[in-house]
N, C-alpha and C positions, 0 to 999 in steps of 0.2 A: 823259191820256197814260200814267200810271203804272198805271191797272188796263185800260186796253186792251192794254197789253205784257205784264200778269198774266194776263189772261183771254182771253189770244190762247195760252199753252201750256196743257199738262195741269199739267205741275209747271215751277215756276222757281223762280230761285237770286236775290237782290241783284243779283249779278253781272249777269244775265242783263237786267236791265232798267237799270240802268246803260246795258249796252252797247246797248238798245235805243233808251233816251229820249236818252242824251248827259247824265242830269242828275249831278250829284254825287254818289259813292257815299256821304258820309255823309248825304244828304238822301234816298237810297233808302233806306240801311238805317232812317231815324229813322220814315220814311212804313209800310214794312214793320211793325215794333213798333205802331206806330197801329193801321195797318189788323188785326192780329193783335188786340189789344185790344180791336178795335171788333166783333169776329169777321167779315170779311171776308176774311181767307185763315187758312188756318191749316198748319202746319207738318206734313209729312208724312215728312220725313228729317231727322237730323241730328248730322253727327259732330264735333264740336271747334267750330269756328267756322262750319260749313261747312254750311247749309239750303236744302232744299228747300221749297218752299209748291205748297199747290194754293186756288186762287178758289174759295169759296163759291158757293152761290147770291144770299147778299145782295149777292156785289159786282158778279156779272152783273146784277139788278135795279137797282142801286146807279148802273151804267154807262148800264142802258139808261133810267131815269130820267134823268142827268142829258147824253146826248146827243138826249134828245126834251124838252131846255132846262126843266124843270119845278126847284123850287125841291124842293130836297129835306125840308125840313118844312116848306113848305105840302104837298107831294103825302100827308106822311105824315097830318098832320093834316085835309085834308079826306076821306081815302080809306077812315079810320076815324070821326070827328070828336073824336079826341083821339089824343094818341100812344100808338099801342098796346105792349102787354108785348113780349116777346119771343117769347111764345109765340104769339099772336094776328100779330105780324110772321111767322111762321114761317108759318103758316096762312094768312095772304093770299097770299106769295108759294108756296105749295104751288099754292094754287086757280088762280091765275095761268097754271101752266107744266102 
């Protein structure tokens, strides 16, 4: 729910999916920092309190793995036959799109 309302703009705010999903702003903003961390969106404005984000490409892959219900490490780990670096994540999903 939360990266289909990410990855349905170019750029979005907390706010903005908040208002989309109905879920609690402090359980967007805590999901935000995650997915930032996990590098899944990352920060393209920001003044004071006040951010913009743009989706990756891992969190479109991310979405489209898990609404074609695969388990997201097994997909990771049979697709390589181990978990791959980040780099080699970055290269399958290159070869992919």
């Amino acid at each position: 729910m939360v990266l289909r309302a990410i990855i349905s703009r170019e750029l979005v705010s907390p706010s903005d999916v908040v208002i989309a999903t109905g879920l609690p702003r402090y359980s967007v903003l805590a999901m935000f920092q995650c997915l930032e961390a996990m590098g899944f969106v990352r920060p393209v404005y920001s003044r004071g309190s006040y951010k913009l984000y743009s989706a990756t490409i891992y969190a479109k892959k991310l979405l489209e793995i898990l609404e074609n219900g695969y388990d997201v490490a097994e997909f990771i780990i049979s697709s390589r036959g181990e978990a791959p670096s980040n780099s080699s994540l970055e290269e399958s999903i290159e070869s992919e799109t």
